[in-house]
C-alpha positions, 0 to 999 in steps of 0.5 A, spaced: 307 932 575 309 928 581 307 930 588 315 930 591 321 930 587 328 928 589 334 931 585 341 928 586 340 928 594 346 926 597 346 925 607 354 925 608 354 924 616 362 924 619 365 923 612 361 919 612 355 917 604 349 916 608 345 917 601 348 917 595 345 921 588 338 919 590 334 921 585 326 919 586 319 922 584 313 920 589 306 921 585 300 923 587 295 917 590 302 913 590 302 907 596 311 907 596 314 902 601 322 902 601 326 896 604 332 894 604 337 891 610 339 895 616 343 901 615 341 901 607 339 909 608 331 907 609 330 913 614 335 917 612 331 918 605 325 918 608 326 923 613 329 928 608 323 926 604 319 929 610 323 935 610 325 933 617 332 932 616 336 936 611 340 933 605 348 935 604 346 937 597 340 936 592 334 940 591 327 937 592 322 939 589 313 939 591 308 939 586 313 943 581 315 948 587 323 949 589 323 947 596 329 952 600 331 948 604 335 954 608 328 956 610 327 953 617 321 957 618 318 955 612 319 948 612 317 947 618 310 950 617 310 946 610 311 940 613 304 943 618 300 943 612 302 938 608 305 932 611 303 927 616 308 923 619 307 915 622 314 913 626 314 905 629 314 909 637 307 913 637 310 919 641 304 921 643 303 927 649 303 922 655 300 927 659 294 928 654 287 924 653 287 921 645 282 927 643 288 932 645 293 929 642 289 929 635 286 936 637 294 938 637 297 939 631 290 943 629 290 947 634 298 949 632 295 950 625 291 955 628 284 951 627 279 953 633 278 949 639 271 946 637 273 946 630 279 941 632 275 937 637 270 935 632 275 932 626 279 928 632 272 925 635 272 924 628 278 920 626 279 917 632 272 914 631 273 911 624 280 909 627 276 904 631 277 909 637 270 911 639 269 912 647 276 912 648 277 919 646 278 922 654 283 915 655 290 917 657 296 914 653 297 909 658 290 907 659 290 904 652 294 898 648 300 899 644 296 898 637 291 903 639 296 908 641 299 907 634 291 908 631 291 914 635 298 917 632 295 915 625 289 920 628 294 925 629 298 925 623 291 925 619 289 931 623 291 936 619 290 932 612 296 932 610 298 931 602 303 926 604 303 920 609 310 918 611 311 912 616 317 909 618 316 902 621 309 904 623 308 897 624 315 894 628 312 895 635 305 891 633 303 884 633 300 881 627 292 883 628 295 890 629 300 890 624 293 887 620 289 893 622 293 898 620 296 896 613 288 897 613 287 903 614 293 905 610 291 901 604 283 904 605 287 912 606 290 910 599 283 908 596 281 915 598 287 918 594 292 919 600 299 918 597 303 914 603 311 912 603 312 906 608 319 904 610 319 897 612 322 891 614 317 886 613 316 884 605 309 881 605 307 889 607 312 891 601 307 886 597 301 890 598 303 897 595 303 900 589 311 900 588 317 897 591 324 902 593 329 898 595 335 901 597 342 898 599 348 902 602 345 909 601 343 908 593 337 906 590 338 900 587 331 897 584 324 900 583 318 896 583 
């Protein structure tokens, strides 16, 4: 049975196809990348994937379960639960210390104060942040905010990472470091969907979607 599956998913935006009869299974322990030129619908899949953005007509299923993609509430909180998001800009919380920023997410999920500061010093500390975790944002690198997002997206351990140009802001010894610790995750079981724009980063995954003009036209 595959982790998530899209069936006959199209995005129309102004009148106009964004995505165009998407059908794709995602497995459990994949790697994924999907590439394709600018404007080819590589976020637009992924952030539909990721129950953010709602399709203009398809179903998506998890494990086998019918999503209903009217539910907001309960998309939002299936997306707490179950999915870890990676975005080429970091967003996190200027106005919190890295450990907050990880502790978020399991505080909102009910997780308790010492309970969620354990798990964070914890990532944090297997993502190469050890001792910074009472740094502010501004107080550390763009490669280490973009660890520390990873952090968080781990945070609530997720069943699904997905990653939109996680590593475009990066220089080639972060964008190294994080396709590590991408590839370590998958290792360990974690399924994780990776848009790119880098084909030597789409090479060292487990399958290729490559997607043109909103269709997916080759697969892997």
């Amino acid at each position: 049975m595959s982790l998530l599956k899209l069936k006959d998913i199209e995005k129309v935006v102004d009148g106009e196809r964004i995505l165009k009869g998407i059908n794709l299974e995602i497995e459990e322990g994949d790697f994924v990348a999907i590439i394709g030129p600018s404007g080819s619908g590589k976020s637009s899949l992924l952030y539909i994937m990721g129950l953010l953005d709602i399709p203009s007509s398809g179903e998506i299923y998890y494990k086998g379960e019918f999503l209903d993609l009217k539910n907001r509430e309960f998309l939002s909180d299936f997306r707490n639960k179950k999915m870890g998001f990676v975005f080429q800009f970091h967003y996190l919380i200027p106005e919190l210390t890295l450990l907050e920023n990880v502790m978020a997410p399991q505080i909102k999920k009910g997780v308790s104060l010492k309970e969620a500061e354990e798990k964070a010093r914890y990532l944090l500390e297997r993502l190469g942040l050890s001792g910074k975790e009472k740094r502010m944002v501004y107080e550390v690198s763009g490669g280490e905010m973009q660890r520390a997002a990873i952090a968080r997206a781990l945070a609530n351990d997720p069943e699904i990472l997905l990653c939109d140009e996680p590593t475009g802001n990066l220089d080639s010894k972060n964008t190294e470091r994080v396709m590590e610790i991408f590839e370590e995750l998958n290792r360990e079981g974690k399924t994780v969907v990776m848009v790119t724009h880098d084909l030597s980063l789409s090479k060292r995954t487990k399958r290729v979607i490559e997607m043109l003009d909103g269709e997916i036209i080759k697969i892997s």
